[in-house]
N, C-alpha and C positions, 0 to 999 in steps of 0.2 A: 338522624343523619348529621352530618359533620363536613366539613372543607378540609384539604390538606393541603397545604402550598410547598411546594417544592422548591426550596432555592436553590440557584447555580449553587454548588460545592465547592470549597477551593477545593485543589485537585494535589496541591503539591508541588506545582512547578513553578510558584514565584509569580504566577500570571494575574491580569487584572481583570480578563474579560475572555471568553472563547466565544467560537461560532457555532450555532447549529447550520448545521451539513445534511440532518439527515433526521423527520420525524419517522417511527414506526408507528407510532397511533396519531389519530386526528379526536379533535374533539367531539362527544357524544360519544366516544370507543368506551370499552372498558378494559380495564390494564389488570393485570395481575400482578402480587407480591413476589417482588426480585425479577420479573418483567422487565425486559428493555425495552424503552419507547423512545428517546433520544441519541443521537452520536454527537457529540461536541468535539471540535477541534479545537486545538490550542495550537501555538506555534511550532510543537514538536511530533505531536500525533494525535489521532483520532480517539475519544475516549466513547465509549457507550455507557448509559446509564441507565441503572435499574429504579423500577417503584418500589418504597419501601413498606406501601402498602396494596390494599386491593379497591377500586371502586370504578367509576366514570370521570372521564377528563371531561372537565366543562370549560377550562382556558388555558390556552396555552399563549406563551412568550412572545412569538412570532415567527416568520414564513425562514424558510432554508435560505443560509448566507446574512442573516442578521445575526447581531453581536451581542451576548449579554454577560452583562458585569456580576462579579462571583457577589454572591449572596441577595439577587435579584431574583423575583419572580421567573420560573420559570415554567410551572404546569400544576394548574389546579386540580384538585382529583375531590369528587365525592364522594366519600365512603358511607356504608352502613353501621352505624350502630355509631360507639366512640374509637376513638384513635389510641393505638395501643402507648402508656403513656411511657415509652421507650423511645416510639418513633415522635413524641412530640414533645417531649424533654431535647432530643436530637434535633432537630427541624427547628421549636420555636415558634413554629407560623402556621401553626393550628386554630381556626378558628370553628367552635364547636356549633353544630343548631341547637339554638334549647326548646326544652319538651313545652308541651301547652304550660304545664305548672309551673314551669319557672319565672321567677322575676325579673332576668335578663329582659335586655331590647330585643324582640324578635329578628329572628335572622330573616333571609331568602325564601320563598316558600314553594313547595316544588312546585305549583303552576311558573311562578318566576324562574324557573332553574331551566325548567322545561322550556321555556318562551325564551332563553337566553341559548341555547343548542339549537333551537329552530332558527334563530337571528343566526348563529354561525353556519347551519346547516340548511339552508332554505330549501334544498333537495326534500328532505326527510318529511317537511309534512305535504309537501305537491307526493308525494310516495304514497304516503298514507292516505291520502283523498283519492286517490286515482285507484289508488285499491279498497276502498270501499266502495268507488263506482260500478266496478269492475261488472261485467254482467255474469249470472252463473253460468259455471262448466256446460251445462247441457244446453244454452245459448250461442257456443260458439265452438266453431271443430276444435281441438283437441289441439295443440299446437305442436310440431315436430322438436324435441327434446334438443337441447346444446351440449356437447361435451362439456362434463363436471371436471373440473382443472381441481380433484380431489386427490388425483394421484400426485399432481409435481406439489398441493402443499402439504403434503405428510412425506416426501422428499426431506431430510438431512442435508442442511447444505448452510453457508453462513452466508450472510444477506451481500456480500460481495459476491457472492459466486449467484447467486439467484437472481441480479441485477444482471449479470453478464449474461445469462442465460437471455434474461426478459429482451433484452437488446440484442441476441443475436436469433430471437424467434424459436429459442427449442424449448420446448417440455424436459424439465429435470425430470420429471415418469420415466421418460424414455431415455437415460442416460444412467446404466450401472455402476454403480459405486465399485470402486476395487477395494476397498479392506470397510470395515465397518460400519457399514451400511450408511455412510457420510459423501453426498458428492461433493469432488472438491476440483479443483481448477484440471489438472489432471485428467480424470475423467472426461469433463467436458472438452479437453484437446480430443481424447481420444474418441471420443462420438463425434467431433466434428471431424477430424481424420478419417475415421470411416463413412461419413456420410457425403465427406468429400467435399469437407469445411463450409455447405450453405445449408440455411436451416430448409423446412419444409416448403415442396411447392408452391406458390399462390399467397407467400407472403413475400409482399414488396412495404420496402422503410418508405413511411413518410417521412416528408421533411420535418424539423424542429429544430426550436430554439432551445439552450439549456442555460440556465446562468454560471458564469464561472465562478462556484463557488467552493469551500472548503480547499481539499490539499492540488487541485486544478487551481486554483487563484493561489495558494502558497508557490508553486511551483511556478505561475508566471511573474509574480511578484520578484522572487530569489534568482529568479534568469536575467530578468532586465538589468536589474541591480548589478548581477555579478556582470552582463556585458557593457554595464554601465560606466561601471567604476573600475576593472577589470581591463589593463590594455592585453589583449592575447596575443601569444604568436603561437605554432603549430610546427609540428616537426613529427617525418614519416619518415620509418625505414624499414626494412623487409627482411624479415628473416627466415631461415632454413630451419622449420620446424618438422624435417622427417625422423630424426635420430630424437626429438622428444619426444613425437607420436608412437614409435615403436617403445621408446622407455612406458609410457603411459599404458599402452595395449600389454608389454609383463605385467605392469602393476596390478591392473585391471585383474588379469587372469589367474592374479593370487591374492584376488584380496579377502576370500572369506565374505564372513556378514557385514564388511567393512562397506559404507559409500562408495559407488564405481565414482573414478576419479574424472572429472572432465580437463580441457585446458584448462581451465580460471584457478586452480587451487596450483600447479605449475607454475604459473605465471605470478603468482602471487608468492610464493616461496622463492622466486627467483628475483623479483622485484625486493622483498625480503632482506637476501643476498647482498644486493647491490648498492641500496640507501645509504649503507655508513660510508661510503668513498663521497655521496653525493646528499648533506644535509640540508642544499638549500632546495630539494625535493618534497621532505617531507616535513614541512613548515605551515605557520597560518601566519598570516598577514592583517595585525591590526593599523588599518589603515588610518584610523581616528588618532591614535594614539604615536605612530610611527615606527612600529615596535613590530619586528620578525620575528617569532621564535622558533626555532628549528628543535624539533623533537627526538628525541631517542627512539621511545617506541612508535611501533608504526600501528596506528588504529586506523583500520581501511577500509574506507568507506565503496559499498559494493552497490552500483545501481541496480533498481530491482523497477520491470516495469509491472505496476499493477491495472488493475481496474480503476482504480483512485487515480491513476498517475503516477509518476517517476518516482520510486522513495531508493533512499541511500542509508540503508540499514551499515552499522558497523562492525566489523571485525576485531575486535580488543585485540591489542600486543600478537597481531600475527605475525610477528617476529620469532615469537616463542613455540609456534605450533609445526607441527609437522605435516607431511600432506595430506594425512587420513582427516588430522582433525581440524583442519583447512575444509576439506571438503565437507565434511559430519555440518560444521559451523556456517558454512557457504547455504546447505539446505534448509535449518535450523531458521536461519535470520531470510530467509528468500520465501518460504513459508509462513514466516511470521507476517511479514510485509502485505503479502498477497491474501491471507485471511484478515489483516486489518487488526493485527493482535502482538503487533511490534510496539515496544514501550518508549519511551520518553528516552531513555538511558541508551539506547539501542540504534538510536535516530542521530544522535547529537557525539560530537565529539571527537570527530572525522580529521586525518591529519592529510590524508591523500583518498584520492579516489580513482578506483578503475569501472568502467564504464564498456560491458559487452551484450550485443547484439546478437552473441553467437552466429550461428548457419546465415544469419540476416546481415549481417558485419559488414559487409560491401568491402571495395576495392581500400578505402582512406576513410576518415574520419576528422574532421576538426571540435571537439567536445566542447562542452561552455563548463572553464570552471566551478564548484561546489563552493562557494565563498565561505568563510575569510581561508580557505585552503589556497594554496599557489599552483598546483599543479592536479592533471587528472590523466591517465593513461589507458589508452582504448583499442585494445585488440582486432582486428578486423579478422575477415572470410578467413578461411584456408581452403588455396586451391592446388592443385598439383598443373605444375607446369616442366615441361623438359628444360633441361639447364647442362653449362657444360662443368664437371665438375674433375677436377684436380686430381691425380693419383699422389701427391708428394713429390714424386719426383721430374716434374716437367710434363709430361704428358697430361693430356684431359680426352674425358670420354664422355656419350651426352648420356643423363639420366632422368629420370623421369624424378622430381622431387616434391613435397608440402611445402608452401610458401604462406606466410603471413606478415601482413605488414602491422605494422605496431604505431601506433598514432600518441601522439603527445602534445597535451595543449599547456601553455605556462603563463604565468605574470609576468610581464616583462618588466615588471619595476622593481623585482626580488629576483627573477632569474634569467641568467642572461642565456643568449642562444645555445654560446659555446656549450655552457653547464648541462643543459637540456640533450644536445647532439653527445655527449660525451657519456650521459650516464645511459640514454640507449643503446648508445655502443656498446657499453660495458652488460648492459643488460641482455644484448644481443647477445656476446658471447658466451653467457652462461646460456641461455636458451638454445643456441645450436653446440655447446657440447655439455649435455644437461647432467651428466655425471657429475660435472661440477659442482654439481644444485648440491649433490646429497653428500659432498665433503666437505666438513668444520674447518 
Protein backbone atom coordinates (compact mmCIF):
# COMPACT_ATOMS: atom_id res chain seq x y z
CA UNK A 1 0.00 0.00 0.00
CA UNK A 2 1.22 3.62 -0.67
CA UNK A 3 -0.36 7.36 -0.27
CA UNK A 4 -0.56 9.80 -3.15
CA UNK A 5 -1.04 13.36 -2.45
CA UNK A 6 -2.46 15.36 -4.99
CA UNK A 7 -1.37 19.01 -5.14
CA UNK A 8 -3.52 21.89 -6.40
CA UNK A 9 -1.87 22.19 -10.10
CA UNK A 10 -0.96 25.32 -11.45
CA UNK A 11 -3.29 25.55 -14.13
CA UNK A 12 -1.81 28.34 -16.30
CA UNK A 13 -3.65 31.22 -15.66
CA UNK A 14 -1.06 33.31 -13.47
CA UNK A 15 -3.40 32.32 -10.41
CA UNK A 16 -2.20 31.93 -6.84
CA UNK A 17 -5.04 29.97 -5.28
CA UNK A 18 -8.67 28.60 -6.66
CA UNK A 19 -11.74 27.32 -5.16
CA UNK A 20 -13.34 24.06 -4.75
CA UNK A 21 -16.99 24.49 -5.93
CA UNK A 22 -17.71 21.10 -6.38
CA UNK A 23 -16.44 17.58 -4.64
CA UNK A 24 -17.61 14.23 -6.91
CA UNK A 25 -16.09 11.92 -4.38
CA UNK A 26 -16.01 12.01 -0.57
CA UNK A 27 -13.61 10.39 1.40
CA UNK A 28 -13.66 6.61 2.02
CA UNK A 29 -14.94 6.62 -2.16
CA UNK A 30 -12.79 5.11 -4.37
CA UNK A 31 -11.73 7.23 -7.55
CA UNK A 32 -10.64 5.76 -10.64
CA UNK A 33 -7.49 6.60 -13.16
CA UNK A 34 -8.41 9.91 -15.17
CA UNK A 35 -11.52 10.08 -12.97
CA UNK A 36 -12.93 13.49 -12.03
CA UNK A 37 -13.53 13.93 -8.42
CA UNK A 38 -12.99 17.81 -8.14
CA UNK A 39 -14.07 21.30 -10.01
CA UNK A 40 -11.91 24.15 -9.03
CA UNK A 41 -12.58 27.62 -10.08
CA UNK A 42 -10.21 30.18 -10.56
CA UNK A 43 -11.10 33.72 -11.50
CA UNK A 44 -12.04 32.89 -15.17
CA UNK A 45 -13.58 29.46 -15.10
CA UNK A 46 -14.35 26.31 -13.73
CA UNK A 47 -11.76 23.65 -14.22
CA UNK A 48 -12.34 19.82 -13.38
CA UNK A 49 -9.80 17.54 -12.25
CA UNK A 50 -8.86 14.08 -12.82
CA UNK A 51 -7.00 11.31 -10.53
CA UNK A 52 -3.88 10.31 -12.03
CA UNK A 53 -4.08 7.26 -10.26
CA UNK A 54 -6.57 4.46 -8.88
CA UNK A 55 -7.35 3.75 -5.06
CA UNK A 56 -9.47 5.31 -1.99
CA UNK A 57 -9.58 9.02 -0.82
CA UNK A 58 -8.84 9.01 2.72
CA UNK A 59 -8.27 13.21 2.95
CA UNK A 60 -9.34 15.60 1.27
CA UNK A 61 -8.50 19.63 1.38
CA UNK A 62 -11.68 20.98 2.53
CA UNK A 63 -15.69 21.71 2.38
CA UNK A 64 -17.03 23.57 -1.16
CA UNK A 65 -16.16 27.40 -1.24
CA UNK A 66 -12.71 27.14 0.49
CA UNK A 67 -9.68 28.27 -1.14
CA UNK A 68 -6.41 26.39 -1.95
CA UNK A 69 -3.14 27.72 -2.80
CA UNK A 70 -1.41 25.91 -6.10
CA UNK A 71 0.82 23.40 -4.95
CA UNK A 72 -1.04 22.53 -1.55
CA UNK A 73 -2.60 19.50 -0.54
CA UNK A 74 -5.36 18.73 -2.03
CA UNK A 75 -6.75 14.95 -1.85
CA UNK A 76 -5.02 11.93 -0.44
CA UNK A 77 -5.70 8.70 -2.35
CA UNK A 78 -4.56 5.06 -1.18
CA UNK A 79 -3.52 3.15 -3.70
CA UNK A 80 -2.58 -0.68 -4.06
CA UNK A 81 0.50 -1.96 -4.60
CA UNK A 82 3.32 1.15 -5.76
CA UNK A 83 2.69 4.27 -7.48
CA UNK A 84 3.57 4.36 -11.04
CA UNK A 85 6.99 6.11 -10.86
CA UNK A 86 5.72 8.67 -13.76
CA UNK A 87 2.77 9.73 -11.73
CA UNK A 88 5.40 10.31 -8.70
CA UNK A 89 8.34 11.72 -10.50
CA UNK A 90 5.11 14.28 -11.53
CA UNK A 91 3.36 14.70 -8.20
CA UNK A 92 6.60 14.57 -5.88
CA UNK A 93 4.39 13.91 -2.78
CA UNK A 94 4.30 10.40 -2.82
CA UNK A 95 4.68 8.75 0.27
CA UNK A 96 5.23 4.94 0.00
CA UNK A 97 4.00 2.18 3.07
CA UNK A 98 7.04 -0.10 3.55
CA UNK A 99 6.71 -3.82 3.61
CA UNK A 100 7.38 -5.69 6.98
CA UNK A 101 11.14 -5.99 5.77
CA UNK A 102 12.00 -2.91 5.18
CA UNK A 103 14.18 -0.69 7.35
CA UNK A 104 12.06 2.42 6.87
CA UNK A 105 9.93 4.06 9.85
CA UNK A 106 6.67 2.26 9.69
CA UNK A 107 3.99 3.99 7.95
CA UNK A 108 0.05 4.01 8.90
CA UNK A 109 -1.34 0.89 9.44
CA UNK A 110 -4.49 -0.08 7.95
CA UNK A 111 -6.48 -0.61 11.38
CA UNK A 112 -5.13 3.36 11.40
CA UNK A 113 -6.34 4.22 8.00
CA UNK A 114 -9.46 2.54 8.61
CA UNK A 115 -10.18 4.26 12.18
CA UNK A 116 -9.28 7.58 10.21
CA UNK A 117 -12.43 7.22 7.39
CA UNK A 118 -14.62 6.02 10.27
CA UNK A 119 -13.52 9.55 12.32
CA UNK A 120 -14.44 11.20 8.71
CA UNK A 121 -17.33 8.90 8.27
CA UNK A 122 -19.11 8.21 11.40
CA UNK A 123 -22.05 6.90 9.37
CA UNK A 124 -20.15 4.03 8.02
CA UNK A 125 -19.49 1.88 11.15
CA UNK A 126 -23.17 2.91 13.04
CA UNK A 127 -24.02 1.09 9.18
CA UNK A 128 -22.08 -1.67 9.80
CA UNK A 129 -23.24 -2.49 13.36
CA UNK A 130 -26.70 -2.10 12.51
CA UNK A 131 -26.24 -4.46 9.92
CA UNK A 132 -24.86 -7.10 11.67
CA UNK A 133 -27.75 -6.70 14.07
CA UNK A 134 -29.94 -6.94 11.58
CA UNK A 135 -32.44 -9.94 12.37
CA UNK A 136 -32.70 -12.78 9.64
CA UNK A 137 -34.94 -12.42 6.46
CA UNK A 138 -37.36 -15.13 7.75
CA UNK A 139 -37.71 -12.94 11.17
CA UNK A 140 -39.32 -10.02 9.53
CA UNK A 141 -41.81 -9.55 6.41
CA UNK A 142 -40.17 -9.01 3.39
CA UNK A 143 -40.08 -5.29 2.95
CA UNK A 144 -41.78 -3.62 -0.19
CA UNK A 145 -38.92 -2.74 -2.77
CA UNK A 146 -37.83 1.29 -3.58
CA UNK A 147 -37.36 2.24 -7.17
CA UNK A 148 -33.69 1.57 -8.17
CA UNK A 149 -32.55 5.27 -9.54
CA UNK A 150 -30.40 2.70 -11.94
CA UNK A 151 -31.73 4.13 -14.93
CA UNK A 152 -31.12 7.98 -14.61
CA UNK A 153 -27.31 6.91 -13.30
CA UNK A 154 -26.42 5.00 -16.55
CA UNK A 155 -28.14 8.19 -18.14
CA UNK A 156 -25.36 10.45 -20.23
CA UNK A 157 -25.42 13.72 -19.15
CA UNK A 158 -22.76 16.15 -17.69
CA UNK A 159 -22.98 16.80 -14.01
CA UNK A 160 -24.53 20.46 -14.93
CA UNK A 161 -27.34 19.13 -16.48
CA UNK A 162 -27.82 16.12 -13.71
CA UNK A 163 -27.78 18.93 -10.88
CA UNK A 164 -30.50 20.66 -12.88
CA UNK A 165 -32.52 17.77 -13.22
CA UNK A 166 -31.94 16.84 -9.33
CA UNK A 167 -33.47 20.44 -8.56
CA UNK A 168 -36.18 20.43 -10.72
CA UNK A 169 -37.39 16.78 -9.39
CA UNK A 170 -37.08 14.57 -12.87
CA UNK A 171 -35.54 11.45 -13.54
CA UNK A 172 -33.02 11.83 -16.45
CA UNK A 173 -34.59 7.77 -17.12
CA UNK A 174 -37.24 9.55 -18.19
CA UNK A 175 -35.98 12.19 -20.48
CA UNK A 176 -34.72 11.13 -24.33
CA UNK A 177 -31.69 12.22 -25.57
CA UNK A 178 -32.13 13.69 -29.22
CA UNK A 179 -28.63 12.71 -30.82
CA UNK A 180 -26.29 10.51 -29.03
CA UNK A 181 -27.61 8.98 -26.40
CA UNK A 182 -26.22 12.29 -24.32
CA UNK A 183 -28.93 14.38 -22.24
CA UNK A 184 -28.26 17.71 -22.60
CA UNK A 185 -30.05 20.95 -21.37
CA UNK A 186 -32.06 20.84 -24.57
CA UNK A 187 -33.65 17.78 -23.88
CA UNK A 188 -34.69 18.49 -20.56
CA UNK A 189 -36.58 21.91 -21.87
CA UNK A 190 -38.09 19.56 -23.99
CA UNK A 191 -39.50 17.16 -21.26
CA UNK A 192 -40.34 19.84 -19.10
CA UNK A 193 -42.38 21.53 -22.26
CA UNK A 194 -44.10 18.39 -22.55
CA UNK A 195 -44.71 17.73 -19.22
CA UNK A 196 -45.87 21.19 -18.89
CA UNK A 197 -42.69 22.45 -17.17
CA UNK A 198 -43.46 20.71 -13.24
CA UNK A 199 -41.68 17.73 -12.29
CA UNK A 200 -43.83 14.65 -10.91
CA UNK A 201 -46.77 14.74 -8.55
CA UNK A 202 -46.14 14.80 -4.83
CA UNK A 203 -42.93 16.40 -5.00
CA UNK A 204 -42.91 19.57 -3.02
CA UNK A 205 -39.25 21.73 -2.65
CA UNK A 206 -38.14 22.00 0.71
CA UNK A 207 -36.85 24.88 1.90
CA UNK A 208 -32.71 25.30 1.95
CA UNK A 209 -29.97 27.19 2.46
CA UNK A 210 -27.05 27.01 -0.26
CA UNK A 211 -23.71 28.79 0.30
CA UNK A 212 -22.80 31.36 -2.36
CA UNK A 213 -20.08 29.80 -3.58
CA UNK A 214 -17.82 29.45 -6.82
CA UNK A 215 -19.02 31.33 -10.15
CA UNK A 216 -22.60 32.58 -7.95
CA UNK A 217 -20.14 34.46 -5.50
CA UNK A 218 -17.82 35.50 -8.70
CA UNK A 219 -20.85 36.98 -10.27
CA UNK A 220 -21.99 38.78 -7.04
CA UNK A 221 -18.63 39.93 -6.28
CA UNK A 222 -18.12 41.61 -10.18
CA UNK A 223 -21.94 43.22 -9.96
CA UNK A 224 -21.35 45.10 -6.65
CA UNK A 225 -18.10 46.23 -7.96
CA UNK A 226 -19.25 47.17 -11.39
CA UNK A 227 -22.42 49.06 -9.52
CA UNK A 228 -20.01 50.21 -7.20
CA UNK A 229 -17.59 51.93 -8.99
CA UNK A 230 -19.60 52.13 -12.21
CA UNK A 231 -21.73 55.61 -12.45
CA UNK A 232 -24.61 54.29 -15.02
CA UNK A 233 -27.06 55.79 -17.01
CA UNK A 234 -29.65 53.92 -19.43
CA UNK A 235 -31.02 54.84 -22.56
CA UNK A 236 -34.16 53.12 -24.57
CA UNK A 237 -35.48 53.32 -27.79
CA UNK A 238 -37.80 51.32 -30.06
CA UNK A 239 -37.38 49.96 -33.10
CA UNK A 240 -39.21 48.74 -36.17
CA UNK A 241 -38.04 45.24 -36.50
CA UNK A 242 -40.67 43.97 -39.26
CA UNK A 243 -38.64 44.41 -42.37
CA UNK A 244 -35.60 42.50 -40.43
CA UNK A 245 -37.85 39.75 -39.34
CA UNK A 246 -39.00 39.17 -42.84
CA UNK A 247 -35.05 39.48 -43.96
CA UNK A 248 -34.27 36.81 -41.30
CA UNK A 249 -37.39 34.41 -42.12
CA UNK A 250 -35.64 34.42 -46.23
CA UNK A 251 -32.53 33.68 -44.71
CA UNK A 252 -33.89 31.13 -42.47
CA UNK A 253 -35.46 29.43 -45.50
CA UNK A 254 -32.31 29.11 -47.43
CA UNK A 255 -30.08 28.31 -45.17
CA UNK A 256 -29.11 24.62 -46.01
CA UNK A 257 -27.22 22.71 -43.00
CA UNK A 258 -26.26 26.22 -42.08
CA UNK A 259 -27.51 27.48 -38.09
CA UNK A 260 -31.20 28.81 -38.25
CA UNK A 261 -30.47 32.45 -37.65
CA UNK A 262 -32.15 34.04 -34.65
CA UNK A 263 -32.15 37.99 -33.87
CA UNK A 264 -28.71 38.08 -31.67
CA UNK A 265 -26.32 37.27 -34.67
CA UNK A 266 -28.56 40.53 -36.69
CA UNK A 267 -28.08 42.51 -34.03
CA UNK A 268 -24.71 41.76 -33.64
CA UNK A 269 -23.61 42.43 -37.32
CA UNK A 270 -25.34 45.48 -37.10
CA UNK A 271 -23.99 46.66 -33.99
CA UNK A 272 -20.71 45.50 -35.92
CA UNK A 273 -21.75 48.08 -38.62
CA UNK A 274 -22.17 50.84 -36.46
CA UNK A 275 -18.99 51.11 -33.77
CA UNK A 276 -16.51 52.85 -36.08
CA UNK A 277 -18.65 56.21 -36.20
CA UNK A 278 -19.03 55.48 -32.21
CA UNK A 279 -15.42 54.24 -30.52
CA UNK A 280 -16.06 55.54 -27.17
CA UNK A 281 -18.72 52.24 -27.38
CA UNK A 282 -16.37 49.84 -27.70
CA UNK A 283 -13.82 50.59 -25.00
CA UNK A 284 -12.55 49.38 -21.31
CA UNK A 285 -11.93 51.64 -18.78
CA UNK A 286 -8.88 51.31 -16.50
CA UNK A 287 -10.07 53.13 -13.78
CA UNK A 288 -6.82 52.60 -11.44
CA UNK A 289 -4.79 53.72 -13.95
CA UNK A 290 -6.93 56.45 -15.89
CA UNK A 291 -6.58 55.17 -19.14
CA UNK A 292 -9.59 54.56 -21.92
CA UNK A 293 -8.71 52.53 -24.49
CA UNK A 294 -10.97 52.37 -27.37
CA UNK A 295 -10.64 49.17 -29.53
CA UNK A 296 -10.72 48.46 -33.12
CA UNK A 297 -11.93 45.13 -33.09
CA UNK A 298 -15.07 44.30 -31.43
CA UNK A 299 -14.67 41.03 -29.16
CA UNK A 300 -18.32 40.60 -27.68
CA UNK A 301 -19.14 39.45 -24.98
CA UNK A 302 -22.47 37.33 -25.10
CA UNK A 303 -24.47 36.61 -21.77
CA UNK A 304 -25.13 33.18 -21.37
CA UNK A 305 -27.43 32.18 -18.45
CA UNK A 306 -26.52 28.77 -17.01
CA UNK A 307 -26.90 26.54 -14.25
CA UNK A 308 -23.79 28.04 -12.60
CA UNK A 309 -24.94 31.53 -13.21
CA UNK A 310 -24.61 34.34 -15.58
CA UNK A 311 -21.34 33.72 -17.85
CA UNK A 312 -20.23 36.12 -20.63
CA UNK A 313 -18.44 33.82 -23.08
CA UNK A 314 -16.73 35.88 -26.19
CA UNK A 315 -17.07 36.52 -29.62
CA UNK A 316 -13.40 37.20 -31.07
CA UNK A 317 -13.35 39.98 -33.91
CA UNK A 318 -17.11 39.77 -34.73
CA UNK A 319 -16.37 42.27 -36.91
CA UNK A 320 -15.05 39.96 -39.32
CA UNK A 321 -17.81 37.37 -39.43
CA UNK A 322 -20.67 37.17 -41.29
CA UNK A 323 -24.21 36.14 -40.14
CA UNK A 324 -23.90 32.24 -40.65
CA UNK A 325 -20.78 32.34 -38.64
CA UNK A 326 -22.03 34.73 -35.98
CA UNK A 327 -24.63 32.27 -35.48
CA UNK A 328 -22.45 28.86 -35.87
CA UNK A 329 -20.18 30.91 -32.89
CA UNK A 330 -23.29 32.35 -30.94
CA UNK A 331 -24.13 28.24 -30.33
CA UNK A 332 -20.60 27.01 -30.12
CA UNK A 333 -19.68 29.49 -26.95
CA UNK A 334 -23.52 29.23 -25.38
CA UNK A 335 -22.91 25.39 -25.42
CA UNK A 336 -19.65 25.68 -24.07
CA UNK A 337 -20.97 27.97 -21.11
CA UNK A 338 -23.93 25.78 -20.38
CA UNK A 339 -22.00 22.25 -20.19
CA UNK A 340 -19.26 24.14 -17.97
CA UNK A 341 -16.59 23.39 -20.83
CA UNK A 342 -15.84 27.18 -21.82
CA UNK A 343 -11.96 28.05 -21.30
CA UNK A 344 -10.24 30.71 -19.80
CA UNK A 345 -9.56 32.53 -23.20
CA UNK A 346 -13.26 32.42 -24.09
CA UNK A 347 -14.48 34.06 -20.79
CA UNK A 348 -11.94 37.06 -20.66
CA UNK A 349 -11.25 39.72 -23.00
CA UNK A 350 -14.67 41.28 -23.72
CA UNK A 351 -14.77 44.87 -25.28
CA UNK A 352 -18.72 45.30 -25.21
CA UNK A 353 -21.45 43.11 -24.18
CA UNK A 354 -24.90 42.29 -25.28
CA UNK A 355 -27.10 40.91 -22.84
CA UNK A 356 -30.66 39.02 -24.19
CA UNK A 357 -33.41 37.38 -22.39
CA UNK A 358 -35.07 36.53 -25.68
CA UNK A 359 -39.02 35.75 -25.60
CA UNK A 360 -38.41 36.73 -21.69
CA UNK A 361 -36.91 40.33 -22.69
CA UNK A 362 -39.82 42.31 -21.24
CA UNK A 363 -40.93 45.90 -22.08
CA UNK A 364 -36.96 47.84 -21.11
CA UNK A 365 -34.17 46.69 -19.52
CA UNK A 366 -31.38 48.83 -17.44
CA UNK A 367 -28.33 45.96 -17.54
CA UNK A 368 -25.33 46.32 -14.93
CA UNK A 369 -22.25 46.92 -16.82
CA UNK A 370 -19.43 43.83 -17.46
CA UNK A 371 -16.47 45.84 -15.90
CA UNK A 372 -13.58 47.30 -16.98
CA UNK A 373 -16.09 47.43 -20.38
CA UNK A 374 -18.19 50.88 -20.62
CA UNK A 375 -21.03 49.98 -22.14
CA UNK A 376 -23.56 46.85 -22.60
CA UNK A 377 -26.57 46.73 -24.98
CA UNK A 378 -29.85 44.69 -24.34
CA UNK A 379 -32.46 43.80 -26.59
CA UNK A 380 -35.79 43.37 -25.24
CA UNK A 381 -39.44 41.34 -26.21
CA UNK A 382 -40.70 41.71 -29.75
CA UNK A 383 -44.25 42.51 -29.83
CA UNK A 384 -46.37 43.38 -32.71
CA UNK A 385 -48.39 46.39 -32.22
CA UNK A 386 -50.68 48.59 -34.90
CA UNK A 387 -48.78 51.77 -35.77
CA UNK A 388 -49.50 54.48 -38.37
CA UNK A 389 -47.07 54.23 -40.91
CA UNK A 390 -46.07 56.59 -43.81
CA UNK A 391 -46.63 55.95 -47.64
CA UNK A 392 -43.68 58.69 -48.54
CA UNK A 393 -45.67 60.92 -49.79
CA UNK A 394 -47.82 62.53 -46.94
CA UNK A 395 -50.43 60.01 -46.42
CA UNK A 396 -50.27 57.26 -43.56
CA UNK A 397 -52.19 54.13 -43.03
CA UNK A 398 -52.53 52.00 -39.81
CA UNK A 399 -50.53 48.62 -39.85
CA UNK A 400 -49.97 46.06 -37.77
CA UNK A 401 -45.93 45.99 -37.14
CA UNK A 402 -42.82 44.09 -34.80
CA UNK A 403 -41.59 46.45 -32.21
CA UNK A 404 -38.47 46.08 -30.11
CA UNK A 405 -37.03 48.40 -27.93
CA UNK A 406 -33.32 48.23 -27.60
CA UNK A 407 -31.91 49.09 -24.00
CA UNK A 408 -28.40 50.62 -23.47
CA UNK A 409 -26.52 51.03 -20.30
CA UNK A 410 -23.09 53.28 -20.15
CA UNK A 411 -20.24 54.74 -17.90
CA UNK A 412 -20.96 58.10 -17.53
CA UNK A 413 -17.43 59.01 -16.74
CA UNK A 414 -16.24 57.81 -20.51
CA UNK A 415 -19.60 58.21 -22.20
CA UNK A 416 -21.67 60.89 -22.42
CA UNK A 417 -25.48 60.62 -23.02
CA UNK A 418 -25.38 62.44 -26.32
CA UNK A 419 -22.71 59.56 -27.70
CA UNK A 420 -24.86 56.72 -26.23
CA UNK A 421 -28.48 58.36 -27.96
CA UNK A 422 -26.76 58.88 -31.14
CA UNK A 423 -24.99 55.62 -31.79
CA UNK A 424 -28.70 53.98 -31.15
CA UNK A 425 -29.87 56.07 -33.59
CA UNK A 426 -27.55 55.15 -35.86
CA UNK A 427 -27.98 51.70 -34.82
CA UNK A 428 -31.69 51.90 -35.23
CA UNK A 429 -31.48 52.69 -38.65
CA UNK A 430 -29.58 50.08 -39.92
CA UNK A 431 -31.98 47.66 -37.94
CA UNK A 432 -35.21 49.09 -39.66
CA UNK A 433 -33.71 49.28 -43.13
CA UNK A 434 -31.48 45.95 -42.55
CA UNK A 435 -30.32 45.81 -46.31
CA UNK A 436 -28.11 48.10 -45.23
CA UNK A 437 -26.54 45.43 -42.85
CA UNK A 438 -25.44 43.43 -45.97
CA UNK A 439 -23.73 46.36 -47.96
CA UNK A 440 -19.77 47.28 -47.46
Amino acid sequence: MATFTFTMPDIGEGIAEAEIVAWHKAVGDRVEEDEEFVDMMTDKATVPLESPVTGKIVEIAGEEGEMVSIGAMLVVIEVEGEVPEDVAEESGAVSPAPSETSGDAPGPKDEEVEQRIETENPDASDADDAHAADPKPADIPAPTPAPAPAASAKVLASPAVRQRARELGVDLGDVKPAEDGRVRHGDLDSFLSYSGGYAPAGRVREDEQRKVIGMRRRIAENMAASKRNIPHFSYVEEVDVTDLEVLRGQLNSNRGDRPKLTMLPLLIAAICKTIPDFPMINARYDDEGGVVTRHGAVHLGMAAQTDAGLMVPVIRDAQSRNLWQLAKEIVRLAEAARDGKATSEELQGGTLTVTSLGPLGGVATTPVINRPEVAIIGPNRIIERPMYVSDGQGAERIEKRKLMNISISCDHRVVDGYDAASFVQALKRLLEAPALMLVD
